[in-house]
C-alpha positions in Angstrom: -21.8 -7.2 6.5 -22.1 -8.8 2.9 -22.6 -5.5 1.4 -19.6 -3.9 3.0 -17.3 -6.8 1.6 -19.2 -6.7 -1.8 -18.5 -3.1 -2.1 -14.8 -4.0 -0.8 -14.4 -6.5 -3.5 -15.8 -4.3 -6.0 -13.3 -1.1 -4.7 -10.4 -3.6 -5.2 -11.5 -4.8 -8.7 -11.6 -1.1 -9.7 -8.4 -0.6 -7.5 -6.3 -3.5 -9.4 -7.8 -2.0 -13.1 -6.7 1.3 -12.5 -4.0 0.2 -11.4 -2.9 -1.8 -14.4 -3.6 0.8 -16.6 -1.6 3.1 -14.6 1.8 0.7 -15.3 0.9 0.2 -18.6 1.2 3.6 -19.5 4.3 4.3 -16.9 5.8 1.3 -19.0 5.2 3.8 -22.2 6.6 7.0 -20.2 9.4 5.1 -19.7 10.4 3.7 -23.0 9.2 7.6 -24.4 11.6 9.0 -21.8 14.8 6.5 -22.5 14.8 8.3 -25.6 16.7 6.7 -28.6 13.2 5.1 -29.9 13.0 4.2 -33.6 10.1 5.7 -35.5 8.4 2.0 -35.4 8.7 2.4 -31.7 7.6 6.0 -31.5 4.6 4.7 -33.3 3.7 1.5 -31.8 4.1 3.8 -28.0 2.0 6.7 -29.4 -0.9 3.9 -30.2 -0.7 2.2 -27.2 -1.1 5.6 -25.2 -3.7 6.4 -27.2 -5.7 3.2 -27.1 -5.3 3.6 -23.0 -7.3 6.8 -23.6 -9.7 5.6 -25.7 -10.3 2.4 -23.3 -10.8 5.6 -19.9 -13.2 7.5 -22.4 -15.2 4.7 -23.1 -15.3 3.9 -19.9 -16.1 7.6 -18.4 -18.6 7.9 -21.4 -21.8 7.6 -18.9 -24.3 10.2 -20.5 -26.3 10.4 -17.3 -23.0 10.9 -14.9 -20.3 12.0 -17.1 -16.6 11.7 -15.8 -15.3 14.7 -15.7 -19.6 16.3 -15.7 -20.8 18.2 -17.8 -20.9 22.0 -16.9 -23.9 23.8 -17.6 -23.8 26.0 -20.1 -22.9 30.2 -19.1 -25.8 32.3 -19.9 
C-alpha cells in the first residue's frame, strides 16, 4: 500500500505543477485578451509565455523518452 500512496502523492505533485502553470499562463491569455496592453505589457506577457515554454521544454527534454517522441525517420 505505500507504493500506491507514494505514486498518489507523486500524481498530485505533478497534478498541482501542471496545474500552476496552467493559471499562470490563463492569467496571460487573459490580460492578452483584455486588450488595451501597453507595449511594456505586451512585452513583459510575451516573456512570461515564453519562459512558461522554455520551463515544459526543459522539462520534456528527456533524450531517452522524449515528450512529444521522436518519430523515426521515413525511408
Amino acid at each position: 500500500m505505500a507504493k500506491a500512496e507514494s505514486y498518489a502523492a507523486l500524481v498530485a505533485a505533478i497534478d498541482a505543477e501542471t496545474t500552476r502553470i496552467a493559471n499562470k499562463i490563463q492569467t496571460l491569455l487573459d490580460q492578452i485578451a483584455a486588450g488595451g496592453m501597453s507595449a511594456a505589457d505586451e512585452d513583459a506577457a510575451q516573456a512570461a509565455l515564453q519562459a512558461q515554454v522554455d520551463r515544459l521544454r526543459t522539462i520534456g527534454a528527456d533524450p531517452v523518452e522524449p515528450i512529444p517522441p521522436v518519430e523515426p525517420p521515413v525511408e
